[in-house]
N, C-alpha and C positions, 0 to 999 in steps of 0.2 A: 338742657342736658338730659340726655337718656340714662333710665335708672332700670335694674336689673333686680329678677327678686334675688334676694340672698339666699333661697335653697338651691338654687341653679349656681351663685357663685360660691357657696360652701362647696358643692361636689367636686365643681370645676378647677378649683386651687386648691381642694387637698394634697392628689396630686403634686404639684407645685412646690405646695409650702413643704411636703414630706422633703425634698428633693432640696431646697433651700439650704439645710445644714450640710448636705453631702458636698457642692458647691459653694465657696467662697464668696460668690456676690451674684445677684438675679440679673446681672447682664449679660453674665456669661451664658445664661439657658434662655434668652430670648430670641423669637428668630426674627430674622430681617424681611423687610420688604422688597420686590420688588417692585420696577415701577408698573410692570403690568398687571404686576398683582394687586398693586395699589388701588391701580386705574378701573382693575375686576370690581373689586371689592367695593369700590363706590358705587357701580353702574348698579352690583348685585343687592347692595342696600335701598337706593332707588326704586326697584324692583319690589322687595320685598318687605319696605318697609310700615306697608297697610298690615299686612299679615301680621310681621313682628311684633305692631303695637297690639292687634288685639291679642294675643298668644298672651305677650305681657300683662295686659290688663286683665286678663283671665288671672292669672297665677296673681298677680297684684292683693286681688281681690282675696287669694288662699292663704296668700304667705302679707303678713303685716310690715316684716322687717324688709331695707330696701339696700342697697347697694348702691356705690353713683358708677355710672361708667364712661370713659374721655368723651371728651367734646368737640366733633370735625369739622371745620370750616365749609363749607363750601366750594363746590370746586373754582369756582371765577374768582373767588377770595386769595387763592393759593398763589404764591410765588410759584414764576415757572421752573426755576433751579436755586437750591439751596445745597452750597459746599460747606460743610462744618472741618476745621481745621483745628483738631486736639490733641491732648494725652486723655489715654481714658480713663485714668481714675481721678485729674483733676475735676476737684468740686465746681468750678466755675464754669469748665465747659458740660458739669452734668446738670449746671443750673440752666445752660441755655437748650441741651439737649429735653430735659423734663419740660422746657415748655412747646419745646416742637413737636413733642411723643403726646402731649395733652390736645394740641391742638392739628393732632393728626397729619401736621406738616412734613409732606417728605422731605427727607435730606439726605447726602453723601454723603462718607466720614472721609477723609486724608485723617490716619495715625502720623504724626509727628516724633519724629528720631530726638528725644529732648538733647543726646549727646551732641550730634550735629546739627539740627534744626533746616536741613537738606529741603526740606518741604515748603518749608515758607522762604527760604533763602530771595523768593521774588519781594516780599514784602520789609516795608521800609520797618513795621511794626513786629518786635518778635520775640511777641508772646501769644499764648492760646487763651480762650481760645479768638479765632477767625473766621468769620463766616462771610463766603459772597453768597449774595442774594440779588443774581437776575444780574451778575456781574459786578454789584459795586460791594466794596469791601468794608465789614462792619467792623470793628474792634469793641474789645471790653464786653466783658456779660452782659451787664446791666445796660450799658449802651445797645447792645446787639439786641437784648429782649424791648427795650423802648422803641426801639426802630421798629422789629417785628410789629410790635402789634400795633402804632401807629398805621404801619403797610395794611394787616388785615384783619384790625379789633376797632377800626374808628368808632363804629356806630357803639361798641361795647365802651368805651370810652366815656363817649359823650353823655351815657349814662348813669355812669358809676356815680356813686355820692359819700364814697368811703375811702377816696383815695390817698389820705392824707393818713390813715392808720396804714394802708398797705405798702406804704413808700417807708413808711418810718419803721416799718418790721422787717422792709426787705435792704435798708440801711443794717439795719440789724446783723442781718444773715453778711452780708459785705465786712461790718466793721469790729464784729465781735464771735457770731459762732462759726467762722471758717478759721479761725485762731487758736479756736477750742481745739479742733480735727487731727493737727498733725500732732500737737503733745499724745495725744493719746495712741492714734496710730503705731507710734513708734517709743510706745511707752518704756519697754525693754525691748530685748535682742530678738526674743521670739514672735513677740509680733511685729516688729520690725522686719524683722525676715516674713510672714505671715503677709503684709504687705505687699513686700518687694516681690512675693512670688505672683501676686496680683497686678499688679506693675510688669514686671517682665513679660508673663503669658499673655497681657493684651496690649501691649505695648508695640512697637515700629523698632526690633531690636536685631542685630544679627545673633546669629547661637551663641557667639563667645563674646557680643556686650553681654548679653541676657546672662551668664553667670557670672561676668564680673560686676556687673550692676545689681545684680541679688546680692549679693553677699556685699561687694563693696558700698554700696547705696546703702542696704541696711544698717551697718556699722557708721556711716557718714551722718547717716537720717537720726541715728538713736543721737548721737552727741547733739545734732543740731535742735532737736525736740528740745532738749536740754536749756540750750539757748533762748529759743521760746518760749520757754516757761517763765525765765526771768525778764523776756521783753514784756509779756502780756501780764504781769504779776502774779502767775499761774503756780498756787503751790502743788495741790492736788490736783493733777488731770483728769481724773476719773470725775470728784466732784464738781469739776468745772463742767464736766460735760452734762453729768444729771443734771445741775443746776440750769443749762441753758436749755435742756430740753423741756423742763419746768417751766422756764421762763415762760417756754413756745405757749405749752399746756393752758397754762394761766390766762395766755394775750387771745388765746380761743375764746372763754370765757364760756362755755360751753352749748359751741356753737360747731358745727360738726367741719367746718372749715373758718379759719380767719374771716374769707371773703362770704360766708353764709351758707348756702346751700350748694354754696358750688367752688372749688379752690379757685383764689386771685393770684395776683402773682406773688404776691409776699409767699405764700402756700407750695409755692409750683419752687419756688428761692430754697426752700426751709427743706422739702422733700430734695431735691437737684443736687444739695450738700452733702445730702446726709447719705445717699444712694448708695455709692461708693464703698463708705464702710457699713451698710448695715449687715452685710454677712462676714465681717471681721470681728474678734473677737471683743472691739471697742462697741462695735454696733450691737451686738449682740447682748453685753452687760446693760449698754444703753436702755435695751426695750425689755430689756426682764427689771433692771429697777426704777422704774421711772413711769410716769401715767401717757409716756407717748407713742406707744406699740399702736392704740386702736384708730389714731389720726392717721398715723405712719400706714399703717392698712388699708384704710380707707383711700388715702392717697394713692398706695400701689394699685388698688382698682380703678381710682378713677383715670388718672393716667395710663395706664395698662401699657400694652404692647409697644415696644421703639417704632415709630416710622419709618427709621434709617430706610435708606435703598440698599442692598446688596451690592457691588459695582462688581 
């Protein structure tokens, strides 16, 4: 994994982070790939990458504190087409997104019309998200991320010796903190509507769902959070949420990711959920009372940039 000094990424994400609170969530201010650009940008680090290192190992040597930053496969490693098929604020398709944006995998988005569902109307499965990869058709997150990296982590695989904590955290993030999310999201009317306005702008909408589905959707979403709370035995959703973030805190053990010096996939699961709302006002309570701001940080570095393609 290539590591960056942290005076070069203090400068470069102030910027950013100032920019953060004016914008609702960091994916609306990231810019996309194209595929030629992708394809530059490989050749150009090939190129330049004797330089880079020593440039880096000079400042290495200045600055003690380190930064991580993503981790790109190889190009012969790459699927040759990857179609990601979602809604954009669900957590499940930001958990499959956060591991293709880590492992630098291009991909296409289709937004999905969740009213009609017009987009997948070919598939027997219909739900998001859906991803073809090279033509065959993945379903389920969890599924879709096990496939991936079978396709182009074998050898990372065969070496792992941890994998029985990172399945049981990333069980975790599946069967307990995606449950936490929408109580809180839609705690009251305002952030419910807060939300919904996040929802709608990157959403697959016409102009006249998009204001009925703001406002109708937020009203619909506040009662059902409701609901939720007495499925999951959720009295406080705020404390439910600290609490799972702690939980996270805790299973680090303080260790700068789950997986050691570099995020596994429980890490890439636990970031993918949380993306969504961290510039909502749930995400935001989140990382001012809780000790998972500087994981949650370090994650945003390492992962960095979407891969999306542009289409």
């Amino acid at each position: 994994m290539r590591r960056l000094p942290s005076i070069l990424f203090r400068n470069l994400a102030a910027p950013r982070a100032a920019a953060s609170y004016a914008v609702p969530n960091r994916l609306l201010r990231a810019p996309f790939h194209t595929a030629a650009a992708t394809s530059h940008r490989r050749r150009l680090s090939s190129l330049l990458g004797p330089f880079a290192a020593a440039s880096l190992g000079v400042a290495g040597a200045l600055f003690s504190q380190e930064v991580l930053a993503k981790e790109p496969l190889p190009p012969e490693a790459l699927p040759r087409d990857v179609v990601l098929y979602q809604f954009e604020a669900c957590p499940f398709c930001n958990k499959v997104k956060a591991f293709l944006d880590y492992y630098d995998i291009p991909y296409k988005v289709v937004e999905v019309n969740p009213l009609s569902k017009k987009e997948i109307k070919w598939s027997e499965y219909q739900k998001v998200p859906i991803v073809m990869v090279d033509g065959e058709q993945l379903n389920d997150s969890s599924v879709i991320i096990d496939k991936l990296r079978h396709k182009v982590l074998s050898k990372e695989i065969a070496d792992s010796t941890s994998e029985d904590e990172e399945t049981k955290w990333r069980r975790w993030v599946d069967n307990h903190l995606v449950h936490v999310l929408s109580p809180n999201i839609y705690r009251n009317t305002s952030e419910a509507l807060e939300s919904f306005e996040y929802i709608t702008s990157n959403g697959n909408f016409s102009y006249l769902e998009k204001i009925s589905v703001k406002y109708a959707g937020a009203v619909a979403m506040y009662y059902v959070s409701k609901n939720l709370k007495k499925k999951y035995n959720i009295t406080d959703e705020r404390a439910a949420l600290y609490e799972a973030a702690e939980t996270w805190v805790d299973a680090l053990d303080g260790r700068e990711f789950l997986g050691g010096s570099k995020p596994n996939l429980a890490d890439l699961a636990v970031f993918g959920v949380l993306r969504p709302i961290r510039y909502l006002r749930s995400g935001k309570d989140m990382v001012e009372n809780t000790r998972i701001g500087e994981w949650y940080a370090r994650m945003e570095s390492s992962v960095g940039e979407p891969s999306r393609i542009k289409v």
